[in-house]
C-alpha positions as CSV (number, residue, x, y, z in Angstrom):
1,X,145.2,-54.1,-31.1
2,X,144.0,-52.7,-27.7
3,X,146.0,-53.9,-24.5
4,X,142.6,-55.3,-23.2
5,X,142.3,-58.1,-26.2
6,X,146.2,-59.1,-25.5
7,X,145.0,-59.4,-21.8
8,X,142.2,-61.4,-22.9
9,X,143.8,-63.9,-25.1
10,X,147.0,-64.3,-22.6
11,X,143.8,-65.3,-19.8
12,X,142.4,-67.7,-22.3
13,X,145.6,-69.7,-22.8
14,X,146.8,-69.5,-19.5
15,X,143.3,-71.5,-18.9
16,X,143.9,-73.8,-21.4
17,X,147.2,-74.9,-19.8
18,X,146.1,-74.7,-16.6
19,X,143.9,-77.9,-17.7
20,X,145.9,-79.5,-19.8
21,X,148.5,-79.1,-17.4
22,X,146.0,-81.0,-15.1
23,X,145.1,-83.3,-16.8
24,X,148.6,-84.6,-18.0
25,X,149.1,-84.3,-14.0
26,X,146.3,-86.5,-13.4
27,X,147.1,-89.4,-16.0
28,X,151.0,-89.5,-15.3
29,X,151.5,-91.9,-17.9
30,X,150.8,-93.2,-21.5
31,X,150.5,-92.3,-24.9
32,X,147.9,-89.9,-23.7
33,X,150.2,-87.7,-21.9
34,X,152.5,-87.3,-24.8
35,X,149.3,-86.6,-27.0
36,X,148.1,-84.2,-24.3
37,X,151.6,-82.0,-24.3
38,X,151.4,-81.9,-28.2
39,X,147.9,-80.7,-28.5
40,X,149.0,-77.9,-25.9
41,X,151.9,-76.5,-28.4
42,X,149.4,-77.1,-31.7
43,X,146.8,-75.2,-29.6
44,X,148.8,-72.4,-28.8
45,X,150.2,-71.7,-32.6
46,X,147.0,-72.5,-33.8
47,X,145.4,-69.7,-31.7
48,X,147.7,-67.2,-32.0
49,X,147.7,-67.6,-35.8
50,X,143.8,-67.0,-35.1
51,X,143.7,-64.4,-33.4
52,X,147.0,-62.2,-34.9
53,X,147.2,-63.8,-38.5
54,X,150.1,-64.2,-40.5
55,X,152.1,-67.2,-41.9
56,X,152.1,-71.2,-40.2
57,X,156.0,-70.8,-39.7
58,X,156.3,-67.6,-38.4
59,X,153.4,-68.3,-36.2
60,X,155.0,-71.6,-34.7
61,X,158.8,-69.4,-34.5
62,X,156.8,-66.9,-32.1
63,X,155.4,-69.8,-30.0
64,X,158.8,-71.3,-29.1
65,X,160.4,-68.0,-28.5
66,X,157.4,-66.7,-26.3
67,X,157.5,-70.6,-25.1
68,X,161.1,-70.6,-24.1
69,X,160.9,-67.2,-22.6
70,X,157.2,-67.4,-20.9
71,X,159.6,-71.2,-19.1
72,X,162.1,-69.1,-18.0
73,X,160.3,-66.7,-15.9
74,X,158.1,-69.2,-14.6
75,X,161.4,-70.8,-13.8
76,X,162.5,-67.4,-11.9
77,X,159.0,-67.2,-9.8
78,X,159.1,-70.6,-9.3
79,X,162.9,-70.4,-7.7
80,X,161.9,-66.9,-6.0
81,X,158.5,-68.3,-4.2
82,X,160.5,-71.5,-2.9
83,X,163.5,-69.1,-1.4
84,X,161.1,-66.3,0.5
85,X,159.1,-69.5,1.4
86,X,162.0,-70.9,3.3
87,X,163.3,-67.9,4.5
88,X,160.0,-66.8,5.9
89,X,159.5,-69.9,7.6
């Protein structure tokens, strides 16, 4: 696959959280929420599986792996921003 479709599908799920994420922000509460944050993770295996092919559980290993990994960096940018905003203050 060319780098550009990667670059394209990584855009189109970063939108997809970005209003899910939202939204679960918005309601705060109830069975909805929880509903919400499982339709994000069925989203993302379903996609990928749609987009790469391959097998259900090997598709739904790769999301919690990329999952896991894609938390900690946010993690790590999240902890970075928050330190050079203090320090810069």
């Amino acid at each position: 696959r060319l780098y550009g479709e990667h670059l394209v599908f990584a855009a189109h799920n970063h939108a997809f959280l970005f209003l899910a994420g939202s939204l679960i922000t918005l309601l705060s509460r109830g069975w909805l929420v929880g509903g919400l944050a499982m339709w994000m993770f069925v989203y993302l295996v379903w996609s990928t599986r749609v987009v790469y092919g391959g097998r259900w559980l090997g598709m739904a290993l790769r999301a919690v792996v990329l999952g896991i990994a894609y938390l900690i960096l946010f993690a790590f940018v999240t902890i970075g921003l928050v330190i050079a905003a203090v320090l810069l203050r």
